[in-house]
Structures are given as structure tokens and as C-alpha cells.
N, C-alpha and C positions, 0 to 999 in steps of 0.2 A: 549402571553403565560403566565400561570402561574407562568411558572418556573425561577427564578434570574437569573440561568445559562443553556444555551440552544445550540445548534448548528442548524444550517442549511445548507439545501442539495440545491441546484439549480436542478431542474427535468429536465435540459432539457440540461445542461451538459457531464453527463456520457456517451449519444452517441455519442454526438456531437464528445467529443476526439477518441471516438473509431475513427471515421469518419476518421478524421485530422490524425489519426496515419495510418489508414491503407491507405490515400491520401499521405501521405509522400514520399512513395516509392512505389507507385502502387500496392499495396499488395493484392488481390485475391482470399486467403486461408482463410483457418479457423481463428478464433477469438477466445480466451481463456482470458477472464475478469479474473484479480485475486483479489478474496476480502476473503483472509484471514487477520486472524487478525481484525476480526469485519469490514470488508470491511476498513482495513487501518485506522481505527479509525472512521468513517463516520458513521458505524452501517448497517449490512449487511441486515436486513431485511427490511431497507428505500431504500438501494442501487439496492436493487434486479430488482423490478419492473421498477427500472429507465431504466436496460439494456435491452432492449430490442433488439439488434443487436448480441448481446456477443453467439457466435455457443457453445462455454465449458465455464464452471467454476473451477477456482481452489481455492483449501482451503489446508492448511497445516494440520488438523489431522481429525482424524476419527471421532470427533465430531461435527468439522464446519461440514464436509459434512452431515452429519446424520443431524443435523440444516437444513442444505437446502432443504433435501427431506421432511422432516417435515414441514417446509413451501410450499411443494406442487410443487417443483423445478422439472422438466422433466427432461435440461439437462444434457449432460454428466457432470458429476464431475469428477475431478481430486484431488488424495492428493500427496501431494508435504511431506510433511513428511511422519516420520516411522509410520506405522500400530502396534501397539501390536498382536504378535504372536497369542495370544489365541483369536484375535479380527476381526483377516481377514475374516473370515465367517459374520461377520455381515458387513462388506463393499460390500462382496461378494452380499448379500441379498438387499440390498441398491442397487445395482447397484453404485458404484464409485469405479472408478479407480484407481488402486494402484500404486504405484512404487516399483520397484525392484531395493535394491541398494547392495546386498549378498546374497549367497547361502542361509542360515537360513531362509528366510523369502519365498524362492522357495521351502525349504521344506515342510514350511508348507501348500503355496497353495498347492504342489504335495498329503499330508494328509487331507487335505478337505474332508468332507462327501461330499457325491450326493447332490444339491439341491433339495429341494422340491417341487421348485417351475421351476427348471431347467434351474437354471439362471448361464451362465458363468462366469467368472472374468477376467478381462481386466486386461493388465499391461503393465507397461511401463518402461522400464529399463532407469536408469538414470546412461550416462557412466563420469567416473572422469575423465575431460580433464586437471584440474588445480587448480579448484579452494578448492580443498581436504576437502570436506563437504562431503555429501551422494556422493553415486557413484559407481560404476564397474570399473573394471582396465579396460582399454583397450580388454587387451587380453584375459580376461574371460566373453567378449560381447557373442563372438559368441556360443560360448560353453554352456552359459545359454540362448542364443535365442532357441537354437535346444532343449534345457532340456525343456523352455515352450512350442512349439510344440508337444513333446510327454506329456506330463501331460492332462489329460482328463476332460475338463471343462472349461482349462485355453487359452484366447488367447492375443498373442503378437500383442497386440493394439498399440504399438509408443515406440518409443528414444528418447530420450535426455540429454543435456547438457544445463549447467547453467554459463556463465561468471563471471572469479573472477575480471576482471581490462578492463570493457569498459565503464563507468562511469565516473569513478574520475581520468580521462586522458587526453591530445589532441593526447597519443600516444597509437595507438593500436596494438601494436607487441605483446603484449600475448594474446589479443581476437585471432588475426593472428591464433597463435600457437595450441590454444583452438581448432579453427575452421576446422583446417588440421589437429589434431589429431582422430575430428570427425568424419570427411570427410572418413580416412582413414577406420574407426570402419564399417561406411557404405559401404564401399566398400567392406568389407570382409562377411559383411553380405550378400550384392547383390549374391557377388560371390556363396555364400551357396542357395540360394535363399530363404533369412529371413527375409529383408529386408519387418518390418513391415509399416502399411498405414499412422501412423503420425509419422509426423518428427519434432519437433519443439527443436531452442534454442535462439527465440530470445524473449528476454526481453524489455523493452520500448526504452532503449538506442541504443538495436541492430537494431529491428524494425525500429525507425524513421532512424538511420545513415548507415546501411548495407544491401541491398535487398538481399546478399549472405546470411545471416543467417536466411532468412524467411524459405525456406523448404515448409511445408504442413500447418503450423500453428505457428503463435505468441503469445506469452504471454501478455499480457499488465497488467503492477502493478499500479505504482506511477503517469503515464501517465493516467490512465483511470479516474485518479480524477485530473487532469487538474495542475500535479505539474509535472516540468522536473528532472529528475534522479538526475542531479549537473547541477551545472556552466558551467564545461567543456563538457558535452553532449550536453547546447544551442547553447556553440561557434561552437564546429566541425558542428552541424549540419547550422547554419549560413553560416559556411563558407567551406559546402559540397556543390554537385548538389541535393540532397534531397531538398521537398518542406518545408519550414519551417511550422509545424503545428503550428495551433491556439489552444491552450491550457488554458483550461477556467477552475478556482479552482473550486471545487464544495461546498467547505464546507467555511463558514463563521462561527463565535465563539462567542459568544454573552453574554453580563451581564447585571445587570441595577444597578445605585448608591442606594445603602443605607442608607448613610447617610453623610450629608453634614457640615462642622463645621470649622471655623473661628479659625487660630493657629497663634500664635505669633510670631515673628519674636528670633531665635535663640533656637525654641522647637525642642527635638530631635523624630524623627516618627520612630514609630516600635521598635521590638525586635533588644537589641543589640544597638540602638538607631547607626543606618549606616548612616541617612541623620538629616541634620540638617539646618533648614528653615534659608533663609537667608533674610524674608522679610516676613512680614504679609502675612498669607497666606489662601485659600482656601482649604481643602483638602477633598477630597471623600472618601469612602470608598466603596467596591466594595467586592461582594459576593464568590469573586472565589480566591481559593490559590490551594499548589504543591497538594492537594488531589483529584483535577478536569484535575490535569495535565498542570496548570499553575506554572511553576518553579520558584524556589527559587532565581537563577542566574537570572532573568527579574530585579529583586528589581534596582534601583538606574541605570539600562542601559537602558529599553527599556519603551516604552509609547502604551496607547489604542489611541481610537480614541472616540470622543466626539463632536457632532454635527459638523465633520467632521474638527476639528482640533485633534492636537497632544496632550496627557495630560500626561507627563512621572510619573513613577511610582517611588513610593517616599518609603526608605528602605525596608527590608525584606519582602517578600512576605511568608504570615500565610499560616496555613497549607487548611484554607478556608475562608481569608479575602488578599485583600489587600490596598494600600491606592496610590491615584494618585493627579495629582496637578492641580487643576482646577479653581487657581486664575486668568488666563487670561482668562477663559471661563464664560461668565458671563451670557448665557444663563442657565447653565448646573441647574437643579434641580433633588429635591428628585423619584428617580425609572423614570429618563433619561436611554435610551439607550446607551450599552455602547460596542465598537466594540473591542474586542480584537483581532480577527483574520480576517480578511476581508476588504471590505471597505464601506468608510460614507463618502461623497462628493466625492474629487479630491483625499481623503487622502486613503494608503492603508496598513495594517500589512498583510504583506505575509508571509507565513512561512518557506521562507529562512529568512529572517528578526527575527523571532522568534525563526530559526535555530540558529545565530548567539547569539542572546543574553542568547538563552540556553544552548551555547557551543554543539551542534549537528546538525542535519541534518534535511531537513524537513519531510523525514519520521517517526524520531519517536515523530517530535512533533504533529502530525497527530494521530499517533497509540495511542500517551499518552494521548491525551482524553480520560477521565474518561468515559467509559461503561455507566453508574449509570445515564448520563444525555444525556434529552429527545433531541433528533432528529426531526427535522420538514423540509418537503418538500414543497418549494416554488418555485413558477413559473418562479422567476430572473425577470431580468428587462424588 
């Protein structure tokens, strides 16, 4: 590739976990791929074609989705965030699915011109079990179920609920709590007979670890690009009867040396001068800093990877350079391959590993890839 700084996609990944998640728990229902957020950082328009299994899509605003259709997208979409009041009519036109999480926003489907084209609008009420984001109380589920039934054009396409605390646990007494709050919502729906056709609340952590929260259809976010939720979603699921998925990263992170140059022993590197050579040194210089979404907090903790050794990274990381150590690498030359996220031999940066040195999670060091750089789809090994 042209370009110093790149990412790669594995094409043959993103069903693969679909695969492995819905084999976990014998799952049977619908599949809803979630690639908001530029497909999690990966780039949604390289991810798309990858899915070929995924029954829905979600995206969080009214413009990923309108993105999807514009790339020629058929299926359903889902938005997972708020709609702009004066904007429902063009989701409406789109064909994608709304959420309903308050009266205001049922007003305004209720005020909808006729389409011209005579197209409905799907919704989906999202009820507040716990985790106090979007959401309906409980008790004014049913009351707006029956309200979208009488509105003319509108139909009550699905429910759901979203967990605040089945992740970063080994204990699950408030998904519990979530889940029987649900249960009950549904039940008083049946009882009216409202009880719409999609059910969905489970997320990648409930998916692999709970068959009780599949329903009609699952979510999969962080799992559909081959990373687990946390720590504590591999142990429970390790030491569940769940089958343990095979979970394959899809995206690798990639740079090449710039420039290479011979430092003396006691020269201070970078701004701030934070490292200070303690021994004749080799040091690289590398095209990517915090503006590609390579952080600042990496400087002087963590290391790339270079013809499949370790090369730790030596003071402050620029806002588009930074400088690593590659006097024990004596291969290593000018516009070398250079791994920052993935792997090169035996050796791997994962991005719980990248999580840690950047004091976060491996979602948003996923998400923090910079946009601005090129994506490439490779076959994998």
C-alpha cells in the first residue's frame, strides 16, 4: 500500500464469529450485526460486504443508516439512537427502523404526512430495565404499544432492552433483575395481545453466556469483530456449559519506519524528554501519533512489533510521529513493516493489551482509529 499508516480487515472473519456466536448457545434466530460507529472503527463500507450471514444491521443515528442505504444496503436497519423529531420522515422514506424511547417522538410518527411512496415505519420500543440511558418505564410499555397500533402507517415491529452490568462481572444478579423486569413488560403486553414479532436483548456477552436472553434475535457488537466484551465475559463463559467461541480479531493496524538513526548513550527522546537512552542506541521513527488514534499514554509502556520481535516505544508519543527501539533488531530497515496492532510471527498486540497501556478498553481503542485512514481487505492466512 501507499499509505505509512493502514489497517486491515481479515474477509473471512466477520462470519466466521457470527458463526461461533450463534454456535455458543445454539442460537436459531435472527442476527443483527452492529457496525455503528464506522463498523467499531474497522470502516463500515469494507465490513459490509464481509457480512454476509448478518439477517439486520444496526447503526446508532439517522445518518449511518441513510450511509447504508446509499451503499445499496437491502437489509433491515435498525437505529439505536434518538432520531431528530423533524427527521423521522426521512428514516421513515429509507426504510429503517426507529426506536421509541418517549411519547414526543410517538407524536411525531402519529403527525407524519401519508407517504408517497406508502411506505410504513417500523418501531421498536426500547423499555428501561436499569441501565437509565434511552428507554420507557416499565409501565408506560403498554400504553404506547396500543398508542402505535392505532396511529395509521406505524407498525410495532420489536422490544427491547439493553444490559447495564453483564460484562464487567462474574456476577449476574442485575442482568437477573433486567431480565425479569423484561419478562414481566412482555407479559403484560401478551396479555393485551401486543406482543410485537421481534424480541431482542441480547448483546455479545448475553448471546454467548445466556440462551434465556436470545428471544427472536441477538445483537452482536464487539464479538462480530472477533474481540470479547472483557475479561470477565471469557472466564464465565470458560467456566459456563456454553460452547466456547472461536473469536478471530478482524482488524490488524499497521505502519512502516521512517527513519532510522544511531543515538547516544544518555540522549533524552521526545517532548518533555520522558526516556532517556541508557546505552548506544538504534531508534526508529514511525509515522503514526494520538491523531491516527495512537495515544499518548503508549509512550515509554507499550511496544509494536517488528519482524516479529518486541520494539517498546521510547518517550511521548507526537501528535503524528513516534519513536521506538530497535537496537536489538538488527534486521529492522528504512520503510520495514511495522505492527502495531496484530500480529508478526509468534508475537501479538492485542487490543486488550493496547487497552491497558491506554488506560481503556478494547472498544474504544478500536473506535479511535482514525476514520481518515485507508482500510484493506485481506484474505488472512
Amino acid at each position: 500500500m501507499s499509505s505509512l499508516v493502514w489497517v486491515e480487515l481479515d474477509a473471512h472473519s466477520p462470519d466466521h464469529n457470527l458463526a461461533e456466536i450463534r454456535r455458543s448457545n445454539n442460537f436459531n434466530g435472527l442476527h443483527c450485526a452492529v457496525v455503528k460507529s464506522n463498523a467499531y472503527g474497522h470502516g463500515v463500507s469494507e465490513i459490509l460486504p464481509l457480512l454476509t450471514t448478518a439477517d439486520w444491521l444496526a447503526v446508532n443515528s439517522l445518518e449511518e443508516g441513510l450511509e447504508l442505504r446509499s451503499m445499496g444496503e437491502k437489509r433491515p436497519v435498525l437505529l439505536l439512537g434518538h432520531v431528530p423529531l423533524h427527521r423521522i420522515e426521512e428514516a421513515r422514506e429509507a426504510d429503517l427502523r426507529i426506536i421509541i424511547c418517549n411519547f414526543e417522538t410517538l407524536k411525531a410518527v402519529r403527525e407524519l404526512p401519508v407517504s408517497r411512496m406508502e411506505k410504513k415505519i417500523h418501531l421498536h420500543i426500547k423499555v428501561e430495565t436499569g441501565t437509565w440511558r434511552q428507554g420507557v418505564l416499565p409501565d408506560d410499555v403498554v400504553p404506547m404499544a396500543r398508542e402505535i397500533t392505532e396511529i395509521s402507517g406505524a407498525v410495532l415491529d420489536g422490544i427491547y432492552t439493553h444490559f447495564a452490568n453483564i460484562e464487567d462481572t462474574l456476577s449476574h444478579q442485575y442482568a437477573e433483575m433486567q431480565l425479569n423486569t423484561f419478562q414481566k413488560v412482555l407479559d403484560d403486553l401478551k396479555k393485551e395481545n401486543l406482543t410485537p414479532p421481534v424480541i431482542h436483548t441480547a448483546c455479545t456477552a448475553a448471546a454467548i453466556l445466556f440462551s434465556k436472553t436470545h428471544f427472536s434475535m441477538i445483537r452482536t457488537g464487539i464479538g462480530l469483530y472477533g474481540l470479547w466484551p472483557s475479561r470477565e465475559t471469557r472466564l464465565s463463559a470458560e467456566t459456563s456449559e456454553c460452547r466456547l467461541p472461536d473469536l478471530r480479531p478482524v482488524l490488524s493496524w499497521k505502519t512502516r519506519i521512517v527513519q532510522i538513526k544511531e543515538v547516544p548513550a544518555g540522549s533524552y527522546i521526545g517532548y518533555g524528554g520522558t526516556h532517556r537512552t541508557t546505552r548506544n542506541s538504534r531508534i526508529a521513527v514511525l509515522p503514526v501519533g494520538y491523531a491516527d488514534g495512537y495515544r499518548r499514554s503508549v509512550g515509554n509502556t507499550g511496544w509494536v512489533l517488528i519482524a516479529g520481535s518486541r520494539s517498546p516505544v521510547l518517550g511521548r508519543v507526537c501528535m503524528n510521529l513516534c519513536m521506538v527501539d530497535v537496537t536489538d533488531i538488527h534486521g529492522a530497515h528504512l520503510e520495514d513493516e511495522v505492527v502495531l496492532l496484530g500480529r508478526s510471527g509468534s508475537e501479538e498486540v492485542t487490543a486488550e493489551m493496547l487497552g491497558q497501556w491506554m488506560d481503556t478498553i478494547n472498544y474504544e481503542v478500536v473506535t479511535g482509529i482514525s476514520p481518515l485512514l485507508p482500510r484493506k481487505v485481506t484474505k488472512g492466512a
